[in-house]
N, C-alpha and C positions, 0 to 999 in steps of 0.2 A: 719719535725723533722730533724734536725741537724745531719752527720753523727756521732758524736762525741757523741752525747745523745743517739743516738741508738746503738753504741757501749756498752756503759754502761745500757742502759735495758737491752740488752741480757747479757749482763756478770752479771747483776744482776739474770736474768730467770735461767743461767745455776747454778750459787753457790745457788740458794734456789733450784730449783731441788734436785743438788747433795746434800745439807744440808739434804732435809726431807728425801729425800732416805734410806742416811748412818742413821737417825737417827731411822727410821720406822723399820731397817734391824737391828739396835742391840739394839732394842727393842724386839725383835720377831714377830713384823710386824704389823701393827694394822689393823684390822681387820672392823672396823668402817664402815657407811655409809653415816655419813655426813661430812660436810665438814673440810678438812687438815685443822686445827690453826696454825699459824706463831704467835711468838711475834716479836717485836718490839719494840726496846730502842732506843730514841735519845733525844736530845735537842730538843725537840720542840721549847719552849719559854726560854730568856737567852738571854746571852751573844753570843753563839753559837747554838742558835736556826738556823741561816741560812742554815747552814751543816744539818742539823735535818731533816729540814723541804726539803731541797732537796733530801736527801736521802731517805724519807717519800716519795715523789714525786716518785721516781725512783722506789722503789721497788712495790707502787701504780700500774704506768706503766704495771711493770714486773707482779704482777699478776692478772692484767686485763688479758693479753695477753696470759698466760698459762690458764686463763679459758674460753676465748674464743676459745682456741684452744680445753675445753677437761675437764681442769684440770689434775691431777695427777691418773690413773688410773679412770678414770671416776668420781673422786671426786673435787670439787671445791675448791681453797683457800681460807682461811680467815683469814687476817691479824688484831690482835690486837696490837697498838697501846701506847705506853707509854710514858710518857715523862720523861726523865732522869735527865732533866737540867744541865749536865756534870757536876753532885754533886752526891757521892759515896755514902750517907744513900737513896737518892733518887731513884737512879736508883738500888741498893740494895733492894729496898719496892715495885719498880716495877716489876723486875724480880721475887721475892716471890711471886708475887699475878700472874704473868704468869705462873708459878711455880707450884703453890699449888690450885691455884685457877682455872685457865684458861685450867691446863692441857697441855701446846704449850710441841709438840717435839723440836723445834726448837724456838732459839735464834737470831734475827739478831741486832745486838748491843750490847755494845757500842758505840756511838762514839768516844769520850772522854776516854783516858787510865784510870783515875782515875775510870769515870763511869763503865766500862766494869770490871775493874780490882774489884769490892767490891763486885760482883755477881759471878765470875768464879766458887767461891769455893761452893757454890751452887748449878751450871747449871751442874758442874762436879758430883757433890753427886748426882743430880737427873737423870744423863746420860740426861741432855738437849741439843744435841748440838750447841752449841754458836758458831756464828761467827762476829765480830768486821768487822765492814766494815770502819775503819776509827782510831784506834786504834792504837799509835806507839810503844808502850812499849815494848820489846823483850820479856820480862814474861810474858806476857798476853798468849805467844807460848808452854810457857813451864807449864800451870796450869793443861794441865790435858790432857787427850785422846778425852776429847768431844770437846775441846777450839780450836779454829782456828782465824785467822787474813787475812787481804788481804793487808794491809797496811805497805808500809815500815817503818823501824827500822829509 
């Protein structure tokens, strides 16, 4: 592995760490015994399915690696999965069904500002915390207390 790709695993391990943390703690903690849910939004297929599918790849990686080690307080990850196709009713109908459906503390995506940007108002009513790992939009920062970005403006 590349030092440049393992760079980006572990900066993938620490921002979902810190994601489920902040979001377990203002929650009032979940108390659960199987395994953490993570969602996930990206392009899978598209236009910019490439970005998708590697950022899929990466955060894969990332939690392999946190449950091999353990998982998160003795509990495992489980990453669901969504495709966005950097189209905002799409990635909108994903995130509801991670939402309402799946139950995920935690958001990782958009890619696409559009895609991210049609779920914020959402992730925020349901204190999901969202973070854009690929998102340029400067608003996407300012939607709410749960919304986060890693990506420059």
């Amino acid at each position: 592995m590349s030092k440049t790709v393992k760079i980006v695993v572990w900066l993938v391990v620490i921002i979902v760490v810190i994601a489920i943390g902040a979001s377990l703690s203002r929650k009032g903690g979940d108390t659960g015994t199987g395994p953490i849910k993570i969602g996930f939004i990206g392009p899978l297929t598209g236009d910019a399915a490439n970005i998708g599918q590697n950022s899929k790849a990466a955060v894969s990686i990332a939690v392999d690696e946190i449950n091999a080690a353990g998982g998160i307080n003795d509990r495992q990850l489980e990453v669901i999965y969504e495709d966005g196709q950097c189209n905002g009713k799409t990635a909108s109908n994903a995130a509801n069904k991670l939402i309402n459906v799946d139950k995920v503390p935690v958001i990782l995506g958009g890619a696409c500002s559009g895609e991210t940007s049609a779920f914020t108002g959402a992730s925020e009513q349901a204190k999901v915390v969202t973070l854009s790992y690929c998102s340029s939009v400067p608003t996407i920062t300012e939607a709410g207390d749960y919304i986060f970005r890693d990506y420059p403006s």
